[in-house]
Rosetta silent file (secondary structure, phi, psi, omega in degrees, C-alpha in Angstrom):
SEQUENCE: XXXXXXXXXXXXXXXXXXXXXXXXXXXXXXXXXXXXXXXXXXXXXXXXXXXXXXXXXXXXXXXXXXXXXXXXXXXXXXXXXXXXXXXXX
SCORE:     score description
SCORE:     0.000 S_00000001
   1 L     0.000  135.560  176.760  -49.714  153.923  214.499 S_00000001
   2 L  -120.973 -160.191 -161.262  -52.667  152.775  217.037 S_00000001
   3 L  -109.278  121.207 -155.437  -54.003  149.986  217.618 S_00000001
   4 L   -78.885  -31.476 -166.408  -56.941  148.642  215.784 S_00000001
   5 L  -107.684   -3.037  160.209  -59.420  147.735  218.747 S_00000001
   6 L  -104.389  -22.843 -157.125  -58.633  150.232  221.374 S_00000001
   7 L    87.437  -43.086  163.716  -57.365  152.924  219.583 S_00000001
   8 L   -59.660  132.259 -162.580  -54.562  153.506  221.249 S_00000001
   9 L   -68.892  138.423 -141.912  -51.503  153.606  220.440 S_00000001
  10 L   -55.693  166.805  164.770  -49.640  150.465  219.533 S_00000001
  11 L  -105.865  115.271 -172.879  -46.541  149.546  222.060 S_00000001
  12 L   -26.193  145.216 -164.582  -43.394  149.615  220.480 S_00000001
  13 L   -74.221  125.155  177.382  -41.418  146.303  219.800 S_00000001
  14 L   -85.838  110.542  169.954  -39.636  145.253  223.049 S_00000001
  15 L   -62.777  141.292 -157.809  -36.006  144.397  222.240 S_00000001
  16 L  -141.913  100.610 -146.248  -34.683  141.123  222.920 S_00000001
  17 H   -74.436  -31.020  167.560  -30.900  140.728  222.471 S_00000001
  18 H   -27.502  -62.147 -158.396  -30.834  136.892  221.906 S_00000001
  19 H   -82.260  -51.212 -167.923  -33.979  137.013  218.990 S_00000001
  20 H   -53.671  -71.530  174.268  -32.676  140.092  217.632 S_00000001
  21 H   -22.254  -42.460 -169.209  -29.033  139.407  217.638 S_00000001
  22 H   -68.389  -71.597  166.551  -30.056  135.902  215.755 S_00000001
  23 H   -43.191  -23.187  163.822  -32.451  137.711  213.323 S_00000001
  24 H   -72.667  -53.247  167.296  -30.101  140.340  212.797 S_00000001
  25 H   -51.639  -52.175  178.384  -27.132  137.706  212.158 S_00000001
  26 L   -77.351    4.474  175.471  -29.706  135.668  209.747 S_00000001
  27 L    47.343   57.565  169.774  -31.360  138.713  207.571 S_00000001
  28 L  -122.313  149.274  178.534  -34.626  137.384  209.041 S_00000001
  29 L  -123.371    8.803  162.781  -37.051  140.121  209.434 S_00000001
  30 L  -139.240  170.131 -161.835  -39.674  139.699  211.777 S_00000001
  31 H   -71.210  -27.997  160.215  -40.546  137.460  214.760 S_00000001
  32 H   -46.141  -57.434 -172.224  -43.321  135.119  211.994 S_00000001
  33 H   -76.002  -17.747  162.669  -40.173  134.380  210.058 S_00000001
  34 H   -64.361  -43.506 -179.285  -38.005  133.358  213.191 S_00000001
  35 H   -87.935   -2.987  162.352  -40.687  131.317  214.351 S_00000001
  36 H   -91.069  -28.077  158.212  -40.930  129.427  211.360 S_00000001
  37 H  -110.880   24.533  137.810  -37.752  128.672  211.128 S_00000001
  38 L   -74.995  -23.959  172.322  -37.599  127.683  214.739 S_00000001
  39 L    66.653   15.894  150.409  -40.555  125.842  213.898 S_00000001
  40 L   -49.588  132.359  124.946  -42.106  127.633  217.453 S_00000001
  41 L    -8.876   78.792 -172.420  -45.300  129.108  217.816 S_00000001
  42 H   -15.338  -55.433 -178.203  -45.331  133.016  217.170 S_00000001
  43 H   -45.914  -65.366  178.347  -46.941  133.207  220.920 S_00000001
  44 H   -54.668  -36.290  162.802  -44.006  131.689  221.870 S_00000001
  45 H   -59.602  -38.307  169.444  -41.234  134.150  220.246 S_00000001
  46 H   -58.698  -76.836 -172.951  -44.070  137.089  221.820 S_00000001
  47 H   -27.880  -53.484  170.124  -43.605  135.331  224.998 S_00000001
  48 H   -63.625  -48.848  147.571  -39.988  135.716  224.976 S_00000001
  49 H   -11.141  -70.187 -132.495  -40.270  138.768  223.817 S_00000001
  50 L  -102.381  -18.129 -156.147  -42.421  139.855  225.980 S_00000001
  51 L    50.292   60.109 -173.358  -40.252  138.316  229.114 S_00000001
  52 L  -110.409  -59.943  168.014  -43.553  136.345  230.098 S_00000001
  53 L  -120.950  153.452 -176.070  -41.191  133.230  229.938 S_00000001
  54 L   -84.337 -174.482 -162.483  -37.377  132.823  229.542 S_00000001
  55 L   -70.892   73.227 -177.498  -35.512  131.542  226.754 S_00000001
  56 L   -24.006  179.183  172.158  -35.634  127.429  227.248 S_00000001
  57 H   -76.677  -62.723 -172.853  -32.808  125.018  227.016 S_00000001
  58 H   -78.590   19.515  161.153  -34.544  123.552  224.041 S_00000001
  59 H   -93.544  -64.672  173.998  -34.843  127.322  222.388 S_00000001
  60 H   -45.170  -10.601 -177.286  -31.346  127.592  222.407 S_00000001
  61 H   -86.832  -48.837  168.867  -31.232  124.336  221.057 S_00000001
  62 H   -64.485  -66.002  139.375  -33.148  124.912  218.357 S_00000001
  63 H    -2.147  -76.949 -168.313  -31.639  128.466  217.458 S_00000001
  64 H   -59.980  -15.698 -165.871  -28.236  126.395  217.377 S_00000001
  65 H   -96.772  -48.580  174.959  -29.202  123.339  215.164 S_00000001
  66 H   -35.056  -46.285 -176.828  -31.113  126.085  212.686 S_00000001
  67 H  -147.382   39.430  110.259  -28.370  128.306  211.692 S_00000001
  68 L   118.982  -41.967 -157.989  -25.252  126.503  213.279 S_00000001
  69 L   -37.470  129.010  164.297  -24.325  129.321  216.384 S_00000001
  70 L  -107.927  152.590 -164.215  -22.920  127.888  218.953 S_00000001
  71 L   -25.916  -40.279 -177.585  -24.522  127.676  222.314 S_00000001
  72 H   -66.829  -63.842 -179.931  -21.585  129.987  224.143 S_00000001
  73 H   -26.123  -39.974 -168.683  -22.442  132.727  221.764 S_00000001
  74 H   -85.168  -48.103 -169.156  -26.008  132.084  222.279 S_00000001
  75 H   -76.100  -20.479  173.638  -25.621  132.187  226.169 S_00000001
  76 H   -74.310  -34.983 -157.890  -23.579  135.373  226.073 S_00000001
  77 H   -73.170  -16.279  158.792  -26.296  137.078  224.071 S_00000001
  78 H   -41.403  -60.686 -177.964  -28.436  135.450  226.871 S_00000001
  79 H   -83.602  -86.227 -119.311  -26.559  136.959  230.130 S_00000001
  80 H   -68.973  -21.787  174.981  -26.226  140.254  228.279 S_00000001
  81 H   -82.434  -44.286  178.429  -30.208  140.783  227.985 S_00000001
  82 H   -68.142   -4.087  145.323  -30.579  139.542  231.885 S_00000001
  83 H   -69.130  -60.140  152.378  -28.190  142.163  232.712 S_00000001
  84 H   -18.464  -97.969 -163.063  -30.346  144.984  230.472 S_00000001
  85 H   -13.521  -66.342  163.373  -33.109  143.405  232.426 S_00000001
  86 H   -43.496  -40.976  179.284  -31.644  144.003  236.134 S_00000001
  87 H   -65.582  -11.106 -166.310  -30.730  147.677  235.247 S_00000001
  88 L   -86.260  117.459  156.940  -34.510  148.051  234.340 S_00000001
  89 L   -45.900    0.000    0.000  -37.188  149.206  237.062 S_00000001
């Protein structure tokens, strides 16, 4: 698959154990349908993605009032990606 304006080939979907874990729990199946029912901005779920900014107070917040997880659950899947992260170059 490339990329329609450079040609080049697309970059593979960066895993993100928080949105995935959630999306995974919730049969949701892309990052449009998460952010709709987060009621977020798609940029923002990219963002997060993307680790251009971390995961707010009031994302987790949000997350938890949507489909009932609670917040420890949320915060392990939380530490366990900034651990991934450190091991990363």
């Amino acid at each position: 698959m490339s990329s329609k304006k450079s040609g080049r080939p697309a970059d593979p979907p960066l895993s993100h154990c928080l949105l995935d874990g959630v999306m995974a729990r919730q049969q949701i199946k892309n990052d449009a349908e998460l952010s709709r029912w987060l009621q977020l901005a798609p940029s923002s779920i990219s963002k997060i993605r993307r680790r251009r900014v971390p995961v707010s107070d009031g994302v987790l917040l949000r997350v938890h009032d949507a489909f009932d997880i609670p917040i420890a659950e949320l915060k392990r899947l939380q530490a366990r990606q900034a651990h991934l992260d450190q091991r990363q170059p």
